[in-house]
N, C-alpha and C positions, 0 to 999 in steps of 0.2 A: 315190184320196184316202188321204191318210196314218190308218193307221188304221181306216182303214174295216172292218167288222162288218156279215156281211149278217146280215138282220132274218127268223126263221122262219116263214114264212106267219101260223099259229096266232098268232102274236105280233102279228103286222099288225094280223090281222084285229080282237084282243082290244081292239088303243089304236086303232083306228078307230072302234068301239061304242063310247068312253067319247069318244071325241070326238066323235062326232056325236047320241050319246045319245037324247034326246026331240023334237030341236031340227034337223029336220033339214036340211041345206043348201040354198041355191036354184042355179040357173045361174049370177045371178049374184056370190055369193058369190066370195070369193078365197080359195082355199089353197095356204098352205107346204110344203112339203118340203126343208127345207137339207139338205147332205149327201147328197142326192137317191139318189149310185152308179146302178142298174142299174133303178133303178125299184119296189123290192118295196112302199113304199107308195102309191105312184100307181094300182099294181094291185091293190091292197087296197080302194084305195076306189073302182074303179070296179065293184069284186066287192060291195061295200055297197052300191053303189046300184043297181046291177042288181039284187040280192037283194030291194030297198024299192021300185022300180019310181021311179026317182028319176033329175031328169037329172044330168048332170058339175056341179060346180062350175066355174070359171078357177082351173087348178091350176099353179102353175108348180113346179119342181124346177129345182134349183140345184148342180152339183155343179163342181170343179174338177179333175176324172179323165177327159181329153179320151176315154178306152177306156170311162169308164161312159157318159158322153155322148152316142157313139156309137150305142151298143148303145139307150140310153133315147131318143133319138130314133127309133129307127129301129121300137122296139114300140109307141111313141103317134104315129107317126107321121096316122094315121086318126083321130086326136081332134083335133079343130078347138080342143078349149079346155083342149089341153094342151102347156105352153110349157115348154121343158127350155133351161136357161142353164149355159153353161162360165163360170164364174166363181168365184172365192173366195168364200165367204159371210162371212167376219170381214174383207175386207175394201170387202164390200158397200153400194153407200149405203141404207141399211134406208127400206123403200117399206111400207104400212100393210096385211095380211091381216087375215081374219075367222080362219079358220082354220090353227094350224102343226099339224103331224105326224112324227116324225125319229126316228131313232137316230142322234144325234149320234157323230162320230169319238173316240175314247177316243185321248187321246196323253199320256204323262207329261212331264213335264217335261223330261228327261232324254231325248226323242226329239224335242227341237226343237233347231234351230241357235239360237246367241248374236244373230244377226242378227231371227230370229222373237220369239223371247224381249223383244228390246228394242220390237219393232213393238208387240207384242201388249201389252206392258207399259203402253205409250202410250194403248194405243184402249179397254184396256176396265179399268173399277175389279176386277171379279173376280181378274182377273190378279196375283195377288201370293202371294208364297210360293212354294210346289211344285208350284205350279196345273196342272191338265189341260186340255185343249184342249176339251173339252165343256162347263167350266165355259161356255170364252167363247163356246162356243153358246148359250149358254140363253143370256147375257145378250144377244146378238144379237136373238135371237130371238124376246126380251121387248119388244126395242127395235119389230120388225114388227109387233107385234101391237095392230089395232087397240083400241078401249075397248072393251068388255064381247064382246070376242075371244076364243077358246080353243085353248089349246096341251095336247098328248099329246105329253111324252119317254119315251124310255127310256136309264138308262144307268145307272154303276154308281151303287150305293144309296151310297158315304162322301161325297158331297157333303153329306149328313144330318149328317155328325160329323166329318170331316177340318177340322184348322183351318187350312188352306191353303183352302177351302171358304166361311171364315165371311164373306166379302166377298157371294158368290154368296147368303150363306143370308141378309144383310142386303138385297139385292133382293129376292129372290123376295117378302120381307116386307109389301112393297110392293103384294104381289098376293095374289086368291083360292086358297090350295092346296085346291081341291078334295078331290083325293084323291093318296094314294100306294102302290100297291100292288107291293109285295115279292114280286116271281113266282119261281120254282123259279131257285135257284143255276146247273143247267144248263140254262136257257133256250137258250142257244148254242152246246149242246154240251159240249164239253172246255173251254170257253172258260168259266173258272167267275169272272165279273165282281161277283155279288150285285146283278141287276140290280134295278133299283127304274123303275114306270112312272109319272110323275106328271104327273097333272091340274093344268090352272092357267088361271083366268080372271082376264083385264083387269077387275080392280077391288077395291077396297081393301072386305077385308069382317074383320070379329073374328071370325067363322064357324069354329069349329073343324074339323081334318081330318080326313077318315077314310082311316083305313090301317086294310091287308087283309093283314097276315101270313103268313107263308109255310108256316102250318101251318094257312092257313083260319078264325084268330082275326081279327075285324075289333073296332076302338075307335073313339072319337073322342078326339082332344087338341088342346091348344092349344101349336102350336109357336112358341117363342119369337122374339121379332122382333132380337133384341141382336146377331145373329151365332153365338149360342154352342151348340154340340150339339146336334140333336135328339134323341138317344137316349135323356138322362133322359123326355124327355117320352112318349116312344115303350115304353121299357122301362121304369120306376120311377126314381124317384132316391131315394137314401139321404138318411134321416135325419142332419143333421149337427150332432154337439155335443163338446165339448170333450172331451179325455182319448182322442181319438185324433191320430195321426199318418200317413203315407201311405204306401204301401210306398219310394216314391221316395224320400223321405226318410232310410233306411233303406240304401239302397242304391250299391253302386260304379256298379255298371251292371244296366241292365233293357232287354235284345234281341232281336232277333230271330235267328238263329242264322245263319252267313257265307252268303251266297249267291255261290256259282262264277259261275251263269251259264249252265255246262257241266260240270254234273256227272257225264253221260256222258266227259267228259274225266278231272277232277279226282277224281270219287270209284269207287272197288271195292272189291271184296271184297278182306279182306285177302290171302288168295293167290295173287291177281290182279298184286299187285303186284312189279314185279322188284328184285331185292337191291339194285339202284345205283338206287333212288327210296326206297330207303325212310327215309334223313334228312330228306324230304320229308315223311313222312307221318305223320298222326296220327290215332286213335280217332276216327268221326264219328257220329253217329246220326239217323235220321230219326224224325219222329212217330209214323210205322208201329212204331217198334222199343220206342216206349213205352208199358206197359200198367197197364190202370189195375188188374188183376188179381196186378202183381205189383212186387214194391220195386225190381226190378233193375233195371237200369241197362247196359243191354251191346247191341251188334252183332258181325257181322262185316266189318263196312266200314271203308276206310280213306279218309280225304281227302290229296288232296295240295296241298301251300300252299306256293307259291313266295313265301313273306314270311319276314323278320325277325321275332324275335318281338315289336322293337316295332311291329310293322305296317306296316314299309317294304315294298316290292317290293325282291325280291332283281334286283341287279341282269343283263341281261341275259345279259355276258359273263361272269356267273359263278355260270351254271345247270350248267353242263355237261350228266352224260346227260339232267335234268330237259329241257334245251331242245331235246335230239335227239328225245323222246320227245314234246312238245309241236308240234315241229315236221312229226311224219307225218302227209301227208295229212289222213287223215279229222280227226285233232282240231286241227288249223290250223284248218281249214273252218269246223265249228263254233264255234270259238274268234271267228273273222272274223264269226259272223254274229249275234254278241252287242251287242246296242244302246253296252256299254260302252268296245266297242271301238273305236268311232268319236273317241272322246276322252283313254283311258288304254293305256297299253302293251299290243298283241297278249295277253297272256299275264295279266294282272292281272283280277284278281276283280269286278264289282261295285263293292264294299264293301272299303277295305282291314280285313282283321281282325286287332283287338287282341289277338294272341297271349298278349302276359304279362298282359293282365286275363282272359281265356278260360280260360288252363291253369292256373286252380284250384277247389279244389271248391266247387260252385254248384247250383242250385234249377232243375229245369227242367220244362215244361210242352209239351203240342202245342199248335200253333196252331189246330189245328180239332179238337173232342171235343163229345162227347154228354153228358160228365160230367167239367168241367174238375179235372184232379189234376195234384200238384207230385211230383216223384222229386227225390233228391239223385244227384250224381256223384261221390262220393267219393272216386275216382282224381283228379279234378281234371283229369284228362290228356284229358279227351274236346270235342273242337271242334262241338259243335252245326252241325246243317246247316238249313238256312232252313226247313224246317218245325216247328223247333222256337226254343222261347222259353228264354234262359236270364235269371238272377237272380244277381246276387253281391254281397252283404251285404259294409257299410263294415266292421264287426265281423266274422271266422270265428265268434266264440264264438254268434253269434246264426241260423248257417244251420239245426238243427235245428229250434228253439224258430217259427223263420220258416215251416221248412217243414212244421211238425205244425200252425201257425195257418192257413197256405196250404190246407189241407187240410180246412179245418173248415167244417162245415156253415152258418156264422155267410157265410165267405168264397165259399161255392159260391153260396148265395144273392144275394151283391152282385154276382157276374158273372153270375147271368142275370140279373139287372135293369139291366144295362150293357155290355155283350158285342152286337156284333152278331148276328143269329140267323139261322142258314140253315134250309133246308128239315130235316123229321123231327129237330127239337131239338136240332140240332146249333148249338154257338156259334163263335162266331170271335175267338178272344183276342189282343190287338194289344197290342206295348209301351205305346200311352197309356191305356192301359185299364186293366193292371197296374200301370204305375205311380202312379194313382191309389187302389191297392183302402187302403183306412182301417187301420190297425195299431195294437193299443190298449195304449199307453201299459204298461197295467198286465202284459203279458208280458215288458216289458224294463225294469223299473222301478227297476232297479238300475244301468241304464247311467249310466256318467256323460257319454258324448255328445251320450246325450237331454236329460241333465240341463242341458247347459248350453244346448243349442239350443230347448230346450223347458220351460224353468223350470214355466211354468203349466202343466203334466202332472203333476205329483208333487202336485197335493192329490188327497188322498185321494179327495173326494167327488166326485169327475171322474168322469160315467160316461158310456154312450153305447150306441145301441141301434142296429143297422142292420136301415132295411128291406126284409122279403124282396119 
């Protein structure tokens, strides 16, 4: 199955006890498994009820991976009341379970064909924007479940705040979110997802959720039914009142830093690189090279960017030694085995990257920190690499004033209460997150930019407090 993620015992086991909880299954109960693979839940739960002296359920598993199939057949083959089906699940006719259980397939958007994309578009309201393939699990899978029925996901936790998401997050609305608990970032290993496991019963309650945080903090809130973010609800939301403005406002551009693809290709060490690439190359940095113990701003790596600096791809016949060097062996290979490359040139990035707004001096940040802090690049010449976040004010005159406000205890506070949060206090800072953080007025109150886009910011008694 495309995408498929096997699920680690420990994990099983955890969303099988909140699935079967106090309440525990009969024979003849029915339960789900979409995405079924190899079977790691079927045997989870007959590892539950053996442990409770309890019989099987009717369990069926579903998967469309004729090789997991196989193999799932062939280890429940001795259970009379367990049925394994080769089948699509999104394009299943949805039949009524007591109980689902999955780790749905994670697929971006950007890993489906035009032809999927159109089907999927059709069959399920989730499906819009930059959607993932797990959305239109859940919503399947909302569809199977009987009334006062109980579903255990696991997948990644942005479906809480991506707004490609807010469709999915206006159904689930619809239903009891028992619970959501936020387990260790590498639940899967190296596969760092921000997995989220959520609890969900067939029936319409006001009942507020409880989340279990990933640093063993639990709450209760009430997540909102509109579509829109869970994470004020989850982390704080700020106090909002006049005489601020947003960083986005503010700014040319607020990104994430170029992503190759194939950085094993595209980026080394600067004396790595040979005399006839190096018009190719520019200054890059990773997260790693930013600290928060120090101003500077510096590596020794170099990327190499086969674009224009307006962000064209350079064209193919006139890479020269860049395409001889692209073309050996091992970095073809790699290069071929980048999701991108199935739709843009062999040789093209991701992302094409806007060179002439990149190579000037700009605000930059890691995407993952314990203690979110902004550095300047005052060479200007430096290309951010996808683990870092850069900033480039519509004004130059405003990068320092932005980047000592960046910096302030007022603005550390608003990203952890809006940041998603990985395990041991680590946050996760995303372009739509920055470009929301509030900017008050009265640091740039001599602009005349603000002034005209923002009239009602120049009285005086405009103030504004953000909560920690």
């Amino acid at each position: 199955m495309k995408g498929f993620v096997p699920t680690p015992p420990s994990i099983v086991d955890h969303m099988v006890a909140k699935l079967f909880g106090k309440k525990f299954p009969s024979p003849k109960d029915t339960l789900l498994d979409p995405g079924c693979g190899k079977g790691a839940f079927i045997e989870g739960i007959i590892r539950w009820c053996e442990k409770n002296d309890r019989e099987l359920p009717r369990i069926t598993g579903i998967d469309s991976d004729p090789k997991h199939i196989a193999v799932a057949r062939e280890k429940f083959s001795e259970f009379p009341s367990i049925q394994i089906r080769n089948e699509d699940f999104l394009l299943y006719v949805p039949e009524k379970f007591k109980f689902i259980i999955g780790n749905p397939p994670y697929v971006p958007i950007t890993g489906l064909t035009d032809q999927e994309k159109n089907v999927y578009r059709t069959l399920f309201q989730s499906a819009t924007g930059r959607f993932d393939l797990y959305f239109l699990f859940f919503e399947q899978a909302l569809n199977c479940l009987e009334k006062g029925g109980k579903l255990v996901f696991i997948t990644p936790e942005k479906y809480l705040s991506v707004k490609s998401a807010s469709q999915l997050r206006i159904i689930l609305s619809g239903y009891s979110i028992n619970e959501i608990d936020l387990v260790h970032e590498q639940s899967f290993g190296n596969l760092v997802t921000y997995p989220a496991i959520t609890t969900i019963t067939h029936r319409k309650s006001d009942a507020p959720t409880a989340i279990i945080f990933r640093d063993g903090q639990k709450k209760s809130v009430q997540l909102p039914r509109d579509g829109t973010s869970a994470f004020p609800a989850l982390y704080g939301k700020p106090k909002e009142k006049a005489g601020y403005c947003t960083l986005s406002d503010l700014c040319l551009r607020i990104s994430c830093g170029v992503a190759t693809g194939a950085d094993a290709v595209y980026v080394h060490k600067r004396n790595k690189i040979a005399s006839n690439l190096k018009k190719y190359a520019f200054q890059t940095i990773t997260g790693r090279d930013l600290s928060f113990n120090s101003s500077k701003v510096q590596s020794d790596l170099e990327m190499i960017v086969p674009y224009e600096a307006n962000g064209k791809l350079i064209p193919e016949n006139q890479l020269g030694a860049l395409k001889t060097f692209l073309l050996m062996p091992e970095n073809l290979a790699r290069l071929l085995k980048r999701t991108c490359a199935a739709k843009k040139p062999w040789y093209a990035f991701h992302e094409n990257p806007p060179l002439n707004q990149i190579l000037q001096r700009k605000i930059l940040c890691k995407d993952i920190t314990d203690t979110p802090f902004f550095r300047i690049d005052y060479s200007g010449e430096i290309v951010p690499g996808h683990s870092v976040y850069y900033i480039i004010p519509k004004n130059p005159e405003h990068l320092e004033t932005l980047h000592d406000y960046l910096n302030s205890h007022e603005v550390r506070l608003w990203l952890e209460s809006n940041c998603q949060h990985a395990a041991n206090g680590f946050l996760r800072l995303q372009s739509t997150i920055l470009k929301q953080i509030p900017v008050p007025f009265s640091i740039l109150e001599n602009d005349w930019l603000l002034s005209q886009k923002f009239p009602h910011l120049h009285a005086p008694e405009n103030s504004v407090e953000i909560a920690g």
